[in-house]
N, C-alpha and C positions, 0 to 999 in steps of 0.2 A: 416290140419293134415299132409299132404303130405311134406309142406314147413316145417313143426317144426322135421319132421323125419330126411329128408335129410338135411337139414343144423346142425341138431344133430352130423348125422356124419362128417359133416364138424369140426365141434366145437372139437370131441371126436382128429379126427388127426389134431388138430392145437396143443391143449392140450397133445399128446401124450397118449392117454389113449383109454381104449377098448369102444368103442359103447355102448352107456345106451340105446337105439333102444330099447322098448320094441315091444313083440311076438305081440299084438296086432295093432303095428301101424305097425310094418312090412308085415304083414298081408294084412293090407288094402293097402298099395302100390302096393305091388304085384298083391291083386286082380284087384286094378287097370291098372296097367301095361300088365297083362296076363290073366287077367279074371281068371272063374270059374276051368281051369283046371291046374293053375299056378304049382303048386308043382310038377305036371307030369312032364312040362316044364323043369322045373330046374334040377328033377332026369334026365331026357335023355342029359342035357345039363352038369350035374356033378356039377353044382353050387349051395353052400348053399345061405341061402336066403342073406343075409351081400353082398357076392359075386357079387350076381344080381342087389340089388340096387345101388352100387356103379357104374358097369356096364353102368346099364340101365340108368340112370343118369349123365353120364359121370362122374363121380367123380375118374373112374378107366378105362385108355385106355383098348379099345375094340381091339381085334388083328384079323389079316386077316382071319385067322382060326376060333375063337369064330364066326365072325360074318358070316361066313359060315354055323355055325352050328346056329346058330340062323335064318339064312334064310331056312336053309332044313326043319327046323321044323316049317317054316310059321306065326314064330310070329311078331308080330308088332307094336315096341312097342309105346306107346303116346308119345309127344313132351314136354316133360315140358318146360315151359318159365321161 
């Protein structure tokens, strides 16, 4: 699931077209990426979910700053291969 979501968005910006991502596999990357209190996460962080996985994924450079605030807030995220 993880592999079919994010290479989605791959597919969606090669195409030029908006994310077909659906709410339920976004969902579960997340949960996996941030666990159970993921959405808090992101509200204190000001990122919609799109934002994060890209993010958290590298598919969108991280900046000195973001990843600041991603360290205060002690998340950690998994290493996708």
């Amino acid at each position: 699931m993880v592999e079919v979501a994010v290479h989605g968005l791959d597919l969606a910006d090669a195409l030029g077209r908006e994310p077909w991502l659906t709410s339920q596999a976004a969902d579960l990357v997340q949960g996996l990426l941030l666990g159970p209190n993921g959405a808090a996460a992101l509200e204190k962080l000001g990122w919609g979910q799109l934002h994060f996985l890209r993010k958290a994924t590298g598919r969108e450079p991280i900046t000195r700053e973001e990843a600041l605030d991603v360290s205060r807030l002690d998340i950690r995220w998994l290493t996708l291969g």
